[in-house]
C-alpha positions as CSV (number, residue, x, y, z in Angstrom):
1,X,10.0,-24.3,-29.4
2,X,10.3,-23.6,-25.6
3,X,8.3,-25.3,-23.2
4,X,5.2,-23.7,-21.4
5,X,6.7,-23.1,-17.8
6,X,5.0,-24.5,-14.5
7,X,1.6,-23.0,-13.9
8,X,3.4,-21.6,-10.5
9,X,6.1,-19.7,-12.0
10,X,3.7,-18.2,-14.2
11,X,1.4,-16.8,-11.1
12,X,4.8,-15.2,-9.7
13,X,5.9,-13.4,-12.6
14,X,2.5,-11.6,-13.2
15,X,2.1,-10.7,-9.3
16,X,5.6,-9.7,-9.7
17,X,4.4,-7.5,-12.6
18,X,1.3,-6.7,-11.0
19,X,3.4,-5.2,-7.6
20,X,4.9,-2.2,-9.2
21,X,2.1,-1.4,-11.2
22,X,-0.1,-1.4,-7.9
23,X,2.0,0.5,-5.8
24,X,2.2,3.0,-8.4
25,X,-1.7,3.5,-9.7
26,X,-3.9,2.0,-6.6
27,X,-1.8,2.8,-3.5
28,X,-1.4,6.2,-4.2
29,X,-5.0,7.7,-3.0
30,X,-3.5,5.4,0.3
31,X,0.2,7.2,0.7
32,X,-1.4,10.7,-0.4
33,X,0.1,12.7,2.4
34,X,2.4,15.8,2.7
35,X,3.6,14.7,6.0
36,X,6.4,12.8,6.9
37,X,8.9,14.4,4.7
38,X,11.8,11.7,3.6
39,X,15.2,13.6,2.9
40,X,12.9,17.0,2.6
41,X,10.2,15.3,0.1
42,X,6.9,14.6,0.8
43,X,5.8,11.3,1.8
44,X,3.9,10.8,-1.9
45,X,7.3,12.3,-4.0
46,X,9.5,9.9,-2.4
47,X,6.8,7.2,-2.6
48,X,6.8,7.6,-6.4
49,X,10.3,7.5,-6.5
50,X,11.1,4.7,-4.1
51,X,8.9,2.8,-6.6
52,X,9.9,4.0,-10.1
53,X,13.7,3.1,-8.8
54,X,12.7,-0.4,-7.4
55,X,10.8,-1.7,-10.9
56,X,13.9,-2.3,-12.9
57,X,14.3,-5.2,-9.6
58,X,10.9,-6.7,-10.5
59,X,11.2,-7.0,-13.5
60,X,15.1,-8.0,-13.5
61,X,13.4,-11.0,-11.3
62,X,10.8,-11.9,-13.7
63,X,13.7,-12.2,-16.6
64,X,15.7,-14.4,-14.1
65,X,12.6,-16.8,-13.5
66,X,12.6,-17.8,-17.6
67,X,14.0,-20.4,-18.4
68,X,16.1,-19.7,-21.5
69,X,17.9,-16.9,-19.2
């Protein structure tokens, strides 16, 4: 049986969990804007994609924060 990791590295994989799910869901009334375009998308397009191309980090960084990796 593994043991229970520290208390700390438990808090920092759910908030690294918890970021891509946020900027996804509750910052998008925030970034909801047309204007500026980034590489001829709007600002909320390239938002979502930014983000849906950055999760496979977070959660690349959550595997490499347990132990038996």
């Amino acid at each position: 049986m593994r043991p229970t990791p520290p208390s700390s590295v438990l808090g920092l994989r759910v908030l690294l969990a918890a970021v891509p799910i946020a900027a996804l869901t509750v910052a998008v009334p925030f970034v909801n804007r047309i204007e500026p375009r980034i590489l001829g998308l709007p600002f909320i397009l390239a938002w979502s994609i930014a983000w849906v191309m950055l999760t496979p980090a977070f959660i690349w960084s959550i595997g490499r924060l347990d132990r038996h990796w």
